[in-house]
C-alpha positions, 0 to 999 in steps of 0.5 A, a space after each residue: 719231787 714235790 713244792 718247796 717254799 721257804 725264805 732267802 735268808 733267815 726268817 724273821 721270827 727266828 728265836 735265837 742265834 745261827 743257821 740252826 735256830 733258823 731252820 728249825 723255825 722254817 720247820 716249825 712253820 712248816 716251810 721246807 727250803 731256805 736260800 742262803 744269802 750270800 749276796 754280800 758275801 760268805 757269812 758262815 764259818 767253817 764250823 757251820 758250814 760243815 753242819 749246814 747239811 746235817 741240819 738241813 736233813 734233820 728239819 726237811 729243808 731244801 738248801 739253795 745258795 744266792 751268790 754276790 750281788 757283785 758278779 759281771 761275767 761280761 765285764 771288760 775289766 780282767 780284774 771285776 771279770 776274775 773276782 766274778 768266777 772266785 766268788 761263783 766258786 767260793 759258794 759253789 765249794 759251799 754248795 758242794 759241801 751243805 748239798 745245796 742243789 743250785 747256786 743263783 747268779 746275776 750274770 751279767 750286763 750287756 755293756 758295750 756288747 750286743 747281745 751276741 758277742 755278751 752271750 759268747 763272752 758269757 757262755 765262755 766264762 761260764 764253761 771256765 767255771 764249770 771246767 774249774 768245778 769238774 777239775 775239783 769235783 764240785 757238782 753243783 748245778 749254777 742258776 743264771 737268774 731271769 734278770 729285770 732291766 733291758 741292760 742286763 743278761 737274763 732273758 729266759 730265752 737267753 738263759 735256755 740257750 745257755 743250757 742247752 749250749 752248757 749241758 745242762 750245768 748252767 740252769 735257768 733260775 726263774 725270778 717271775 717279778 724280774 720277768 714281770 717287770 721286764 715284759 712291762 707289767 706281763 707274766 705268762 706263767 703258764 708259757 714259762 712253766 711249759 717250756 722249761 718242761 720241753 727243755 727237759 728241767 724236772 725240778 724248777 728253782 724260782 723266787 717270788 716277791 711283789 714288786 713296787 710301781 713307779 708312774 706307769 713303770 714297776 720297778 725292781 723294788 721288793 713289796 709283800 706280794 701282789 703285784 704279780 699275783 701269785 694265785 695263777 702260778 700256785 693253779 699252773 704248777 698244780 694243774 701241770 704237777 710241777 716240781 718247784 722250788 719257791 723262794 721268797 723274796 717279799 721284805 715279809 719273809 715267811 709270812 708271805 711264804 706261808 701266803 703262798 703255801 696257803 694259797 698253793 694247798 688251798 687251790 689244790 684242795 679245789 682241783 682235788 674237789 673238781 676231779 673227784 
């Protein structure tokens, strides 16, 4: 299936107004996926998202969606805990109709919990969810993204176990600067890459951005990359033949995206010079 990289959200160079100008200029880049920003809330109307799709074909875009930063499916409070599973299914309705692939979540904090009982509680609320998506015939695949603080839910770890035990419906989405920062300062690129592949995901959704170092602690503040370096995962998924989709999340939007293409055709020019 290929590498898809693009911008959460609309580039920054966009000329003109809506979702139109804006993935005609990943197109023009030469960019090929675009993560809807709905961290804040459904900013499209009805109008728009029934084009959404169509659009999307005419420029070659691989369409994702970023669900409201104000999710806690671990939430003690019934009311916080219901409006988590509106907001996951108002964008997976959105999903469903632009042919979005994934929807990614931040799940939850663990709170009072263990890490045990928050897992049960999350896996149930997920399967709430799910059943509610297969009632309406909604298919959407949701991503629980790798998260960075020790008080939330989102290990990777974690999260495989929540798609085996969900069957695949819940997926993990992989935020590398979130694991970089929560393994304090370490990335295994490789290991991660494996092992989502042992797990039988053919086709993985990420994001990518640098992240900022406060003392001797990085902290979950969005930089232009470098802090992880990029150019290891560009050689693991080219050496593997990794299906991925990289969002990015550096404050410079395409100008980092297309770093990274460069970065990813570039060494692949070198494998491709090494095995000839």
């Amino acid at each position: 299936m290929g590498i898809y990289i693009g911008t959460q959200g609309f580039p920054l160079t966009t000329r003109g107004k809506g979702i139109s100008a804006s993935m005609h200029r990943l197109s023009e880049l030469g960019l090929n996926a675009l993560e809807l920003d709905f961290v804040h809330g459904i900013y499209l109307d009805e109008e728009e998202i029934n084009s959404i799709a169509y659009i999307a074909r005419e420029n070659g875009i691989r369409l994702s969606i970023h669900a409201p930063y104000y999710i806690n499916l671990c939430s003690e409070d019934k009311g916080v805990l219901e409006r988590s599973k509106r907001r996951i299914l108002a964008c997976a309705r959105v999903a469903d109709v632009i042919g979005a692939d994934i929807i990614a979540v931040h799940t939850a904090f663990y709170g009072r919990y263990s890490k045990e009982q928050a897992y049960d509680i999350i896996r149930d609320n997920y399967q709430d969810i799910i059943d509610v998506m297969n009632s309406t015939g909604i298919d959407v695949t949701l991503g629980a993204e790798t998260m960075a603080r020790n008080t939330q839910f989102g290990t990777l770890d974690e999260l495989l176990r929540l798609y085996k035990d969900l069957n695949g419906h819940v997926k993990p989405y992989i935020d590398f600067a979130h694991i970089f920062i929560r393994n304090n300062g370490k990335v295994d690129y490789g290991y991660i890459l494996d092992t989502l592949t042992a797990y039988g995901i053919r086709h993985i959704n990420s994001h990518f951005t640098g992240i900022a170092k406060r003392g001797y602690r990085y902290v979950d503040k969005h930089t232009p990359i470098g802090i992880p370096p990029f150019e290891p995962l560009a050689l693991d998924i080219l050496r593997r033949n990794i299906s991925i989709t990289i969002i990015c999340e550096s404050p410079l939007l395409e100008l980092d995206a297309l770093r990274m293409r460069s970065m990813i055709e570039f060494i692949g020019m070198e494998i491709d010079e090494e095995s000839s």
